[in-house]
C-alpha positions as CSV (number, residue, x, y, z in Angstrom):
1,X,-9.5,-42.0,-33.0
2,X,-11.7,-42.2,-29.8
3,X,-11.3,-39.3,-27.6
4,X,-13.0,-37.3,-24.6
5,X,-14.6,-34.2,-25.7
6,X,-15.1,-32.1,-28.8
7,X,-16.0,-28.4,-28.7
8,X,-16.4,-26.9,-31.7
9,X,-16.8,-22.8,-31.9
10,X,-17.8,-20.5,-34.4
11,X,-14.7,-18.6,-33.4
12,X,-11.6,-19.8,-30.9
13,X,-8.9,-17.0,-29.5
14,X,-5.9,-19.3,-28.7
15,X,-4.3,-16.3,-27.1
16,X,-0.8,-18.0,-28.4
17,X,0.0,-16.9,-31.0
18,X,-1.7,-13.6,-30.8
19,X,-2.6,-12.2,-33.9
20,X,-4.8,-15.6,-34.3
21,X,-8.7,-15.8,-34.7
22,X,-9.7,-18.8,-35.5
23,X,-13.3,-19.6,-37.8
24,X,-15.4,-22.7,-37.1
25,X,-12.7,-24.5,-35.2
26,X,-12.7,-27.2,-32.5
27,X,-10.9,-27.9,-29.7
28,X,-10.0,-31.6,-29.1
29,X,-9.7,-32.8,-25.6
30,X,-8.4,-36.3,-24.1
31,X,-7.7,-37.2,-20.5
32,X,-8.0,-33.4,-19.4
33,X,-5.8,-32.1,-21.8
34,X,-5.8,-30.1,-25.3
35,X,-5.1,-33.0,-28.1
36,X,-5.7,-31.1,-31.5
37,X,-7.5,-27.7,-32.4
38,X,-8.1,-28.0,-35.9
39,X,-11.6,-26.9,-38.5
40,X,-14.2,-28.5,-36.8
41,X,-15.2,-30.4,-40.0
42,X,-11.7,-32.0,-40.0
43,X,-12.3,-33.0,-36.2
44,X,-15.7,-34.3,-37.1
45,X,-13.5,-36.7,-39.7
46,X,-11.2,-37.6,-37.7
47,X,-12.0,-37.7,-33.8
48,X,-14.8,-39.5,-32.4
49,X,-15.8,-38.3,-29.1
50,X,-17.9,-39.5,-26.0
51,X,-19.0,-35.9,-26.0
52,X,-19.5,-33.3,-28.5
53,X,-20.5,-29.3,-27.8
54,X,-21.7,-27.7,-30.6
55,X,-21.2,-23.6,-29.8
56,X,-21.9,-22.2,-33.3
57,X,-22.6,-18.8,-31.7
58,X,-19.7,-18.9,-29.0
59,X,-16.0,-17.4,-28.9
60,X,-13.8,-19.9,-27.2
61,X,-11.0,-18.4,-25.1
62,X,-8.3,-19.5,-22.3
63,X,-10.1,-19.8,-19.1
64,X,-8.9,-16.6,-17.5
65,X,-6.8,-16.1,-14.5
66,X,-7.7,-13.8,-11.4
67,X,-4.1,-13.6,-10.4
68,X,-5.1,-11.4,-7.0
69,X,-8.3,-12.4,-4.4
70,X,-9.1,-12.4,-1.2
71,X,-11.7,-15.6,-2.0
72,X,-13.5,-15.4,1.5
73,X,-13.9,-11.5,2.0
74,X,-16.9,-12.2,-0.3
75,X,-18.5,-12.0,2.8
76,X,-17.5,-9.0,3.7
77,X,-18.6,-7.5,0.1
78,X,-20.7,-3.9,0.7
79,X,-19.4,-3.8,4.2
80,X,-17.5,-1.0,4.5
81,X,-17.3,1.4,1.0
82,X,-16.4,4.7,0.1
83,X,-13.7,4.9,2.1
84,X,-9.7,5.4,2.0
85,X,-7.7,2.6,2.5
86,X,-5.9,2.9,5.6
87,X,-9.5,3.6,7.4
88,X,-11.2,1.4,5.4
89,X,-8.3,-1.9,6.7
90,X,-8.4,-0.5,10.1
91,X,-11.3,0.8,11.4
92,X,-13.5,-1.3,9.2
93,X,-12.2,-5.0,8.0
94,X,-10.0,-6.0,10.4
95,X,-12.1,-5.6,13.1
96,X,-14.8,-7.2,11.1
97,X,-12.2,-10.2,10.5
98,X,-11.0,-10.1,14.4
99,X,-14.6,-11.5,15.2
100,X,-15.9,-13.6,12.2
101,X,-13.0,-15.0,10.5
102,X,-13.2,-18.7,11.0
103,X,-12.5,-21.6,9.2
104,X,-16.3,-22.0,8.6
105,X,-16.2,-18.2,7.7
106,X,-13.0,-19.0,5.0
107,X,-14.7,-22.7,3.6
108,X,-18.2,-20.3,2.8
109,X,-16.9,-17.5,1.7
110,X,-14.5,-19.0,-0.9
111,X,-17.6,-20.8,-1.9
112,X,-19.5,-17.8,-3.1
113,X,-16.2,-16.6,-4.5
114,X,-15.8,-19.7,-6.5
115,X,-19.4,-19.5,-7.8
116,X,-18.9,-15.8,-8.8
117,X,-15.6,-16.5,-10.5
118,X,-16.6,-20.2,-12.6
119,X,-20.0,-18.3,-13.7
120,X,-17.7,-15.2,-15.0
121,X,-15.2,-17.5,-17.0
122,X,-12.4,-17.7,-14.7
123,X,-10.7,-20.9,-14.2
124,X,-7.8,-20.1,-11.7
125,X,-7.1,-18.1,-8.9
126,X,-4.4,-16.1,-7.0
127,X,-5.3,-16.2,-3.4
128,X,-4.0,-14.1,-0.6
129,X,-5.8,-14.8,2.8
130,X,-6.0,-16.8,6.0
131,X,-6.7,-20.8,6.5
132,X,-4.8,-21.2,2.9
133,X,-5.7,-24.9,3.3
134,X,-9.5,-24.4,3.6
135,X,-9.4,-22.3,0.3
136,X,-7.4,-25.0,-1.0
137,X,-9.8,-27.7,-0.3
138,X,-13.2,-26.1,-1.1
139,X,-11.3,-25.0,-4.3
140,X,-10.3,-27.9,-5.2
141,X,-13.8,-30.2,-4.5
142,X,-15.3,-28.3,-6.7
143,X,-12.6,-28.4,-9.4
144,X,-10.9,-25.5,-9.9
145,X,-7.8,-24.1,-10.0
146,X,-5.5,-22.3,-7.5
147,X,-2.8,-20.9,-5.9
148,X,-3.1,-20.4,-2.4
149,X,-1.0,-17.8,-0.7
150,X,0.7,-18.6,2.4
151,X,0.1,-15.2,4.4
152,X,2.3,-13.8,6.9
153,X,2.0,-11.0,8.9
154,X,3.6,-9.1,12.2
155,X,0.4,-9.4,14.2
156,X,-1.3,-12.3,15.8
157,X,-4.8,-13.5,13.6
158,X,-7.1,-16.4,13.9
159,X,-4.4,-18.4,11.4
160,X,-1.2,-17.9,13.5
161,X,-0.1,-16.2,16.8
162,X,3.8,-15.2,15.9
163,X,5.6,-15.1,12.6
164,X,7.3,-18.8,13.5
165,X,3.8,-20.4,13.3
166,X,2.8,-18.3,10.4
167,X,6.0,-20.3,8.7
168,X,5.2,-23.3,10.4
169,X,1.5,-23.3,9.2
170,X,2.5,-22.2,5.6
171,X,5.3,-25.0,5.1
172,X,2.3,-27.6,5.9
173,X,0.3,-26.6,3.7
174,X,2.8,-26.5,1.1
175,X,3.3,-30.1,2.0
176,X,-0.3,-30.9,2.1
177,X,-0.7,-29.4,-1.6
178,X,2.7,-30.2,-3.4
179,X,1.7,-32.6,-5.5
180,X,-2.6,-31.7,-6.1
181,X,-2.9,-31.2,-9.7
182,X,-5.6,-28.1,-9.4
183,X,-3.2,-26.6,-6.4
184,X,-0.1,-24.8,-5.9
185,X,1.2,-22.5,-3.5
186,X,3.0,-19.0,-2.8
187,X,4.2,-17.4,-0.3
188,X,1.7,-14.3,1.0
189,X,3.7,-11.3,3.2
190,X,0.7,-8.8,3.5
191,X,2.8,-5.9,2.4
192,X,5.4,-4.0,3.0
193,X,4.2,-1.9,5.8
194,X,2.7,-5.1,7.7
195,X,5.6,-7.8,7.4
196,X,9.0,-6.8,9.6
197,X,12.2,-7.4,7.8
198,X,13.5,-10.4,9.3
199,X,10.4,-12.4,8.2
200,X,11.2,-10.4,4.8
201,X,14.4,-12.4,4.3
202,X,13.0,-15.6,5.8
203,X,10.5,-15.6,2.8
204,X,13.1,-14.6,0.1
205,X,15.5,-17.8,1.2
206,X,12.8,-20.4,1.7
207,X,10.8,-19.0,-1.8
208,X,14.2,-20.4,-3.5
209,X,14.3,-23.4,-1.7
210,X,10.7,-24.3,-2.6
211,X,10.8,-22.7,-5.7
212,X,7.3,-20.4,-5.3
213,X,6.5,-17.1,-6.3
214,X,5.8,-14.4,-3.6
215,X,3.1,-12.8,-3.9
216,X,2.6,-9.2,-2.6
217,X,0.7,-5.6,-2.2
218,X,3.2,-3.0,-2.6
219,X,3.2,0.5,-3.6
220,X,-0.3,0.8,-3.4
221,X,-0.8,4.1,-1.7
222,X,1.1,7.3,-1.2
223,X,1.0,7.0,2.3
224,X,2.6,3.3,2.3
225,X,5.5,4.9,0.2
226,X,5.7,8.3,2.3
227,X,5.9,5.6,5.8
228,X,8.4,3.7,4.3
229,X,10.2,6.7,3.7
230,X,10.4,8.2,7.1
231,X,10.7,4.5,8.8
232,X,13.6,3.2,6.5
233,X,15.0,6.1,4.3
234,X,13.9,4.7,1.1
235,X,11.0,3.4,-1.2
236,X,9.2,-0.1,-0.1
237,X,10.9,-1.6,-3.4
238,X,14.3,-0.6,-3.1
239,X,13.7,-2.1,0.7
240,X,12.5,-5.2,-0.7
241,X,16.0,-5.0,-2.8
242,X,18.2,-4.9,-0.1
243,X,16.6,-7.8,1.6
244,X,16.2,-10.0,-1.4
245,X,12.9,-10.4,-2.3
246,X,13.0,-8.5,-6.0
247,X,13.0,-11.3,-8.7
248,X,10.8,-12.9,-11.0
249,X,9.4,-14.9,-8.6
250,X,7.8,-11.6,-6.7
251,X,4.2,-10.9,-7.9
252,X,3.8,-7.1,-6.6
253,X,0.2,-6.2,-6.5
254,X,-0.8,-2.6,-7.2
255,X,1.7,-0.7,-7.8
256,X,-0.1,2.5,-8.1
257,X,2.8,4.8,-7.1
258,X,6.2,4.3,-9.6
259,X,9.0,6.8,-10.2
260,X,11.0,6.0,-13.0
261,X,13.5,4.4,-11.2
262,X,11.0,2.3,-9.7
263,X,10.4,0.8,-12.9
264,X,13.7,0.5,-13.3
265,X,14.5,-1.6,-10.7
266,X,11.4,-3.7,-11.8
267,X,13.4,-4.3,-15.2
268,X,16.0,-5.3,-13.8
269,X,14.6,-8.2,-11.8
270,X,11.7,-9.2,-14.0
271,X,9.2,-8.4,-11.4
272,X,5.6,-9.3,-12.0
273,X,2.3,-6.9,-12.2
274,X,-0.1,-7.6,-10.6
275,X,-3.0,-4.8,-11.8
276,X,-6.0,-4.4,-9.9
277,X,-7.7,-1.2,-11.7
278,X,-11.4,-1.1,-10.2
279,X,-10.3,-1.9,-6.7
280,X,-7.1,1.0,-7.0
281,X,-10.0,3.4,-8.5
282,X,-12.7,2.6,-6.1
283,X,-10.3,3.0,-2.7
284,X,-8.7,6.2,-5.0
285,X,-5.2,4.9,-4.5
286,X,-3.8,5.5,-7.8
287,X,-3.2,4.2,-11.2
288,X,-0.5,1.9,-12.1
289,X,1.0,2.8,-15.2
290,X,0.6,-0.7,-16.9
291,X,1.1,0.2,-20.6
292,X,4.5,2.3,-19.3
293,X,5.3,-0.8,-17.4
294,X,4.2,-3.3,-20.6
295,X,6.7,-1.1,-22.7
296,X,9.5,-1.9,-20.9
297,X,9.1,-5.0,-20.7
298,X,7.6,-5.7,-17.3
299,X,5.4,-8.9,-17.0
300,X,1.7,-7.2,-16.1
301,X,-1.1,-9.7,-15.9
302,X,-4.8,-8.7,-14.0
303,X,-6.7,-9.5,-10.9
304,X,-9.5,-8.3,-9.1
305,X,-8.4,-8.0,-5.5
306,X,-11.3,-9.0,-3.0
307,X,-14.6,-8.4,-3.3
308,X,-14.5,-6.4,-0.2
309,X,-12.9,-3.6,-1.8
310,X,-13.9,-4.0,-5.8
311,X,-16.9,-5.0,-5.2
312,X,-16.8,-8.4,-7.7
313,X,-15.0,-10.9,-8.9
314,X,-15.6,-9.9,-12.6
315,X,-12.2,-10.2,-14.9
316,X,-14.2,-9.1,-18.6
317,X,-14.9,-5.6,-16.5
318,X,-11.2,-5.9,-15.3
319,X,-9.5,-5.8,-19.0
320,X,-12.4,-3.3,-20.2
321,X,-11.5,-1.3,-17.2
322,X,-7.7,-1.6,-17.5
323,X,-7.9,-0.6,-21.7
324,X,-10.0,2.4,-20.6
325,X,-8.1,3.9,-18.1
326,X,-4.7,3.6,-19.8
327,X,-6.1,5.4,-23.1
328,X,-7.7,7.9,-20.3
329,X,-4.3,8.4,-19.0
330,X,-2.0,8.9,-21.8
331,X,-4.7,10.7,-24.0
332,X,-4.0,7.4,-26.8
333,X,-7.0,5.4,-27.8
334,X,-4.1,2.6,-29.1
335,X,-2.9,1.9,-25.7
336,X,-4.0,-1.6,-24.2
337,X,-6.1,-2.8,-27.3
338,X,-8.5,-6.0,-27.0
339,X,-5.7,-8.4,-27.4
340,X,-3.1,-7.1,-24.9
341,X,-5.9,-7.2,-21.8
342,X,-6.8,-10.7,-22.6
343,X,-3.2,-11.8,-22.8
344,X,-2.8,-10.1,-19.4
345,X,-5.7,-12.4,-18.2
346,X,-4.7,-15.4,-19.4
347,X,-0.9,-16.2,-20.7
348,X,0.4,-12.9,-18.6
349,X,-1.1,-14.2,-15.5
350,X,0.4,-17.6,-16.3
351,X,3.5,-16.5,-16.8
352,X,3.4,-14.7,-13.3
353,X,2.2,-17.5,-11.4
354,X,4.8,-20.0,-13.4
355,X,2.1,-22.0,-14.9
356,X,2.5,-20.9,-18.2
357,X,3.2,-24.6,-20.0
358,X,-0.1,-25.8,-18.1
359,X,-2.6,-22.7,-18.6
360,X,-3.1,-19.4,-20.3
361,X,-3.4,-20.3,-24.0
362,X,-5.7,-22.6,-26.2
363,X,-2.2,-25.0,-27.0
364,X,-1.8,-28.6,-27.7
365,X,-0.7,-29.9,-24.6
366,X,-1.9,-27.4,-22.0
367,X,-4.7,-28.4,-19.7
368,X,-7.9,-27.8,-21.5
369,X,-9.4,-25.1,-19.2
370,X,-11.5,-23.8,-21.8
371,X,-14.6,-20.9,-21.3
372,X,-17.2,-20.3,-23.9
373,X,-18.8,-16.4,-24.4
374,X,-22.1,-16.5,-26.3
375,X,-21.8,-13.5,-28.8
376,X,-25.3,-13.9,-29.9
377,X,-27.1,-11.5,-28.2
378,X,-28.5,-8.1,-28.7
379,X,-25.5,-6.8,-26.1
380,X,-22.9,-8.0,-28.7
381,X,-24.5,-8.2,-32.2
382,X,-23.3,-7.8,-34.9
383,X,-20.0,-9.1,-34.6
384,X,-16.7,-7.4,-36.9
385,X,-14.1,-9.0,-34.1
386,X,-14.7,-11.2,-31.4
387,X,-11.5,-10.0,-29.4
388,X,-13.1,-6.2,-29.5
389,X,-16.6,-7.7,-28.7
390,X,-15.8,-9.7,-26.2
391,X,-13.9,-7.0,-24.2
392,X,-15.9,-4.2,-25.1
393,X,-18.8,-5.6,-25.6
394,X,-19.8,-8.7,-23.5
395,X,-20.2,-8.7,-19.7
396,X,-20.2,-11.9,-17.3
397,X,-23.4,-13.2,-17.9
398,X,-22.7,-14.0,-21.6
399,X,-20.3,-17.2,-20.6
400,X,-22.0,-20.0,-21.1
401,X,-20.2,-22.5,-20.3
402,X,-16.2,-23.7,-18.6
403,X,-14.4,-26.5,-18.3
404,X,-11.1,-27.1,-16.3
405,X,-8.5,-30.1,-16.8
406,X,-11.5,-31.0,-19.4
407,X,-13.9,-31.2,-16.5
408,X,-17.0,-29.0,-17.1
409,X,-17.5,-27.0,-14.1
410,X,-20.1,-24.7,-16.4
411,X,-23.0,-25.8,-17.8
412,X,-25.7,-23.2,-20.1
413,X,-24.7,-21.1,-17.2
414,X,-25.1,-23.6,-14.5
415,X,-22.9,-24.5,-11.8
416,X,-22.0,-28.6,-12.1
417,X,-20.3,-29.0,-8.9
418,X,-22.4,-26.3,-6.7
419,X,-25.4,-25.9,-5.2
420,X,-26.5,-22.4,-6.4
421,X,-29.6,-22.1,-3.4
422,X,-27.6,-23.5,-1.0
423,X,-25.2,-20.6,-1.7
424,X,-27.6,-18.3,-1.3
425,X,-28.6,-19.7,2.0
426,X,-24.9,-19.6,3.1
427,X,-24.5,-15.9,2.0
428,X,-27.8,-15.0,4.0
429,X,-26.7,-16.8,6.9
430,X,-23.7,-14.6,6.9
431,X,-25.5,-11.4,5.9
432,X,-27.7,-11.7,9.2
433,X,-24.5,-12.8,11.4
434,X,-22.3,-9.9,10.7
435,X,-25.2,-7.5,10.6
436,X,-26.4,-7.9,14.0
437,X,-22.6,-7.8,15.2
């Protein structure tokens, strides 16, 4: 049978079902999407394809899924550091996005995002930030995946003036998108603290009608809890209950700062996780409890938040980051093994963003978004388990090679659809810009 593509590696993590490692398999791709996986010298017998990659020394795994950014504030990465949050957002970036943010600023710095994210294995993308369209767009010329988050917030920014145009400009690019097969949308209220209650229960009625998720920080700091507290009477979740936004469509980010009945109520509606452990340690906002949360059955997938405040777009130092500091924090070295932090980068995060029967595991049927990690190297020799080696082991620079919808965006670590100097040009442009004020 003719076919597309053939990639054959010396060991394949389908992610579904779990407990699988695969030896010396292939991966069989036609018209963008995952035909057969079978031993490779059974797909060798049977499949004849147009092209063929060898990768005898590679694990092949799900391309992973950053399920919280803000793409453009690459250009704002090394900015402002060592700082808490609250001083760091107000006296630092949004001033800085008061008088750069632009569409120009937006289309560049998802660029560099994009770049960061394809050469470190990750295929899709969570995004929470203005000109959704832009990020959109650039995303999508250069073949990736993403969901773009249709922001809203009380005060006026260089994207909308009022909260009605904030709607207005969301729904069109909703429109714009509906149908792109690399795009889809959610609805973005900053947080609890920035979004007023009436725009609250706008969201939670037209999220139903559109059928998006809605995608969130909340909980992130003591202080956010402790204002909502004196301003309401109660916790920013059980305020987001009483105006309807708790369900499984809600992906809260953070969530550094749970009571048990907080995790209660996120039981009860099948919130999603959204776990950002190297940007809640480097801003010293907290630690969300995700094995607690895993136990109870609480959807918890990984992101990275924006490189303004991590400072990278790196998901392998993500789940190494996110194992550690569980077994840290309950003293239990079995807490978030290998597995568990690659299912909450790949069929977790699917499952959050509702993408689950396109993305997130190596499946017949599922969009071949494939990433390859080359294991020979004197980082990650020898090799007893590729799971533990990859996530204990291997940093970014050890994928090779990514495809998306069977596209190969990826190539021996170079970009196929970007420009690596002119990126650097771009981001030096910038550098010099926002330097000299």
């Amino acid at each position: 049978m003719n076919v597309d593509i053939i990639i054959s590696g010396r060991w394949l993590i389908p992610v579904e079902p779990e407990d699988r490692i695969l030896e010396k398999h292939a991966i069989v791709i036609n018209e963008g999407r995952i035909l057969d996986i079978l031993p490779t010298v059974d797909a060798n017998n049977q499949y004849h394809p147009k092209k063929q990659h060898d990768m005898n020394s590679h694990v092949l795994i799900p391309g992973l899924i950053n399920t919280h950014t803000h793409a453009a504030m690459s250009l704002f990465k090394g900015l402002a550091d060592d700082m808490p949050l609250m001083d760091w957002l107000n006296n630092h970036i949004w001033p800085a996005e008061t008088k750069f943010v632009n569409q120009q600023f937006i289309a560049d710095g998802t660029r560099l995002a994009v770049a960061e994210m394809i050469r470190g294995g990750i295929t899709c993308f969570n995004d929470m930030y203005f000109f959704p369209d832009v990020t959109a767009e650039v995303a999508a010329s250069v073949g990736m995946r993403v969901c773009v988050g249709l922001i809203v917030i009380d005060f006026p920014t260089a994207w909308a003036n009022d909260s009605q145009e904030y709607f207005d400009k969301g729904q069109q690019v909703h429109d714009q998108f509906r149908h792109h097969p690399l795009i889809e949308t959610a609805f973005a209220p900053h947080a609890p603290y920035s979004v007023s209650d009436h725009p609250l229960e706008k969201i939670a009625v037209l999220a139903e009608e559109l059928d998006i998720p809605i995608h969130m920080h909340v909980h992130e700091t003591g202080f956010e809890v402790q204002k909502s507290q004196e301003e309401y009477g109660m916790s920013p979740l059980k305020r987001l209950e009483k105006l309807g936004l708790l369900s499984q469509r809600l992906l809260a980010v953070h969530m550094t700062q749970l009571q048990d009945s907080d995790i209660e109520l996120l039981h009860k509606y099948n919130v999603n996780v959204l776990h950002c452990p190297e940007s809640n340690l480097k801003l010293a906002a907290g630690f969300c409890p995700a094995n607690t949360l895993l136990k109870h059955g609480i959807n918890v997938a990984l992101g990275t938040d924006g490189s303004a405040s991590n400072n990278n777009l790196d998901m392998l130092g993500e789940m190494r980051s996110a194992s550690f500091m569980s077994k840290g924090l309950e003293k239990d070295p079995t807490v978030l093994p290998a597995m568990e932090v690659l299912k909450m980068a790949t069929i977790n995060a699917a499952r959050a963003l509702d993408m689950a029967e396109i993305v997130g595991s190596l499946s017949i049927g599922k969009s071949a978004d494939v990433v390859a990690v080359n294991l020979d190297s004197i980082e990650s020799m020898p090799v007893y388990d590729p799971i533990s080696q990859l996530i204990y082991a291997c940093d970014r620079s050890q994928v090779s090679d990514v495809w998306v919808a069977g596209k190969q965006i990826l190539t021996h670590r170079v970009l196929t659809t970007m420009e690596e100097n002119q990126l650097r040009h771009i981001a030096g442009n910038w550098q010099a810009r926002i330097t000299s004020g």
